[in-house]
N, C-alpha and C positions, 0 to 999 in steps of 0.2 A: 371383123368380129372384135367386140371389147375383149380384153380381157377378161377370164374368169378370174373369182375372188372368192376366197373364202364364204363373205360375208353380202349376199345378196344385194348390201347397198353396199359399194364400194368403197365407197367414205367413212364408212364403221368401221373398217377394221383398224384403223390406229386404236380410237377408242374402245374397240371390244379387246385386241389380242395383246395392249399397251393400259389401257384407264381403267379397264376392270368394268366396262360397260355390259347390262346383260346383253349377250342379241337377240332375247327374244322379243327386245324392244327393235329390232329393225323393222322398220315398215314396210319392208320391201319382203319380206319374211317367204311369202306365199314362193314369190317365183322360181324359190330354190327346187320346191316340187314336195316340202317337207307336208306333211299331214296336220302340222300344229308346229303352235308356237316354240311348245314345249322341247317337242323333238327336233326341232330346229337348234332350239340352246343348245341341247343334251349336245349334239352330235357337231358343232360348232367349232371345236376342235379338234377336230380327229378327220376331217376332209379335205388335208394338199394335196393329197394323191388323187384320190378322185376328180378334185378340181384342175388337176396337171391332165390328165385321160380326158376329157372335158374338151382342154384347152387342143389337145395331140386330136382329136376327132376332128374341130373345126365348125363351121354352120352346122346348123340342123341336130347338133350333138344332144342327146338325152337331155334331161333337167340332172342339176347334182344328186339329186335323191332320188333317183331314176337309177345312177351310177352306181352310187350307193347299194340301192338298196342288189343289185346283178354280181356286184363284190360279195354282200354277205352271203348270196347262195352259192356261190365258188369256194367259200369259208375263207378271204382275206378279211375280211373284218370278224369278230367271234364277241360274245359278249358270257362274263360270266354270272354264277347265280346273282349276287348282288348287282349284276347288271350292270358290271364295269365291261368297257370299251376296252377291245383290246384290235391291233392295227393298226397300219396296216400291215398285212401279212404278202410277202412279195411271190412266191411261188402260186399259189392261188389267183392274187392277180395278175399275173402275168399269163397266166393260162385264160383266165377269164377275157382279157384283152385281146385275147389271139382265139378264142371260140367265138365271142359274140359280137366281136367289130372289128373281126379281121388284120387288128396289128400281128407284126411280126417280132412278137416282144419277147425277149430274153433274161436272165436275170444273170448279173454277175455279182459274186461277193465283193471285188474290189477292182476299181479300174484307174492305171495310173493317171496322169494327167497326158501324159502323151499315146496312151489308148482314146481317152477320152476326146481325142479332137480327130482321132482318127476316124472314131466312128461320127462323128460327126459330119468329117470331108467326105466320109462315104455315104449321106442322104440319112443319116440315123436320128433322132430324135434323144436324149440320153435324161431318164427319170432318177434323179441324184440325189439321195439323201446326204442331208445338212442339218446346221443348228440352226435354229431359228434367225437366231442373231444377224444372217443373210439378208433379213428386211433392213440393216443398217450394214451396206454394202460397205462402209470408209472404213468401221472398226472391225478387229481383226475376230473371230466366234470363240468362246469359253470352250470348247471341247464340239465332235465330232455328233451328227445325227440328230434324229425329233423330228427332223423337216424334209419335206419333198419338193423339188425346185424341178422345172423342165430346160432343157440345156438344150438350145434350139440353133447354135450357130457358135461357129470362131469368129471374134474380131477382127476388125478389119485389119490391125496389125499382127495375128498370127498367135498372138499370145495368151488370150483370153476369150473368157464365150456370154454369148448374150443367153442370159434366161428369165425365164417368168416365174416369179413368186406368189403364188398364191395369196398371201397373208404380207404380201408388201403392205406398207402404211400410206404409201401415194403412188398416182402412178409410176413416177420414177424409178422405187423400187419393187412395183410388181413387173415391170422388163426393164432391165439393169446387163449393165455387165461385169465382168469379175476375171483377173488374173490371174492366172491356175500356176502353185509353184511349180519350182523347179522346170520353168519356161524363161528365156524363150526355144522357143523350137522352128528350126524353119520347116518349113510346107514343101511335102514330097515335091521331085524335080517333076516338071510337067503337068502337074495338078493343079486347077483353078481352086482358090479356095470360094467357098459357098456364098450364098448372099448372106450380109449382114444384118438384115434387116428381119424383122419379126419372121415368125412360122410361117411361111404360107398357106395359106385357108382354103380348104378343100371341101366338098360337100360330104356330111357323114353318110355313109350307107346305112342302112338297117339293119342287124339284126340275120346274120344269114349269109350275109351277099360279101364275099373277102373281098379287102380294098386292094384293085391293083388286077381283077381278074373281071372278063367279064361273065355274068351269073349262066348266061346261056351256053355258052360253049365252052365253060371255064379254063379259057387260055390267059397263060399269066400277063401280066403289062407292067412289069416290073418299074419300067419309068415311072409309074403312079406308085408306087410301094410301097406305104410311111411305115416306120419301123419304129419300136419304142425299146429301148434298154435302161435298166436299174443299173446304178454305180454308187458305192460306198465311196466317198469323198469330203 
């Protein structure tokens, strides 16, 4: 599966979240699922997280504005009288993610960098608010948060984790990897560390059907059991 992108054509987002390009000139505009151009713009900035839930689902996964729109009735997204954008709201979506596609998602207010790989070597997925600045993985970010990145694996040396950024400006930095201070750390005695390589891809369920159980006998299969956690980082 490509990655998801902020920005329906891929290749826009340098010029839309860097040159000041509108998007409601993307041309590819429709496939997002959005209703108009319009609402496409509007909302243009305000979908890493959704596009991370997107990415965490795999094939088959809703359109973004599908996502979207199953957020705002959980109340993570809210908007007010003037119709400002406010979100994402993480307690909402996290509950949202765990009623209607079955993750087993959690929210923590802060997770250190040696939590964070922990839950990682134990099959978890970790949704990490960051600063933007992450789409230029070499310079060091102005201050903490704005952005949602998907934390899909430790490197191969133990000391950093690969993730997918939404609003990367090439492929490069939409899956990337990154050094988490105050590491290194080494890898519990007897633990394989994970594969390094992107998410693995799994077919979405619908709507109903928890990933990891099957619908008719509902006995769990934990071995299948994608898992999504928020970490302030």
């Amino acid at each position: 599966m490509p990655l998801p992108a902020t920005s329906a054509s891929p290749d826009l987002v340098g010029p839309i979240v860097e040159g000041g390009a509108d998007p409601a000139t993307d041309p590819a505009w429709a496939e997002s699922g959005a209703s108009s151009r319009a609402e496409y713009a509007r909302w243009a900035g305000h979908l890493c997280g959704v596009t991370c839930l997107r990415r965490a689902l795999g094939p088959g996964a809703p359109s973004l504005f599908e996502l979207r729109d199953g957020a705002i009735e959980y109340g993570a997204y809210t908007q007010d009288a003037e119709g400002v954008i406010r979100g994402l709201i993480y307690a909402p979506f996290a509950q949202y993610a765990r009623e209607v596609h079955g993750l087993d998602a959690t929210v923590h207010r802060h997770l250190s960098s040696r939590e964070i790989l922990g839950l990682l070597d134990g099959g978890r997925t970790v949704l990490a608010s960051v600063h933007h600045g992450i789409r230029r993985p070499d310079l060091p970010p102005p201050r903490k948060g704005g952005h949602l990145v998907l934390l899909t694996a430790r490197t191969a040396d133990g000391t950093g984790v690969h993730f997918h950024s939404p609003s990367g400006i090439t492929a490069g930095t939409r899956a990337a990897e990154l050094p988490l201070p105050g590491l290194p750390c080494p890898r519990p005695a007897g633990r394989a560390a994970p594969p390094t390589g992107p998410l693995p891809a799994a077919p979405y369920r619908p709507p109903g059907q928890v990933v990891g159980k099957t619908p008719s006998a509902g006995r769990a299969g934990s071995s299948h059991t994608r898992r999504l956690s928020r970490a302030a980082v």
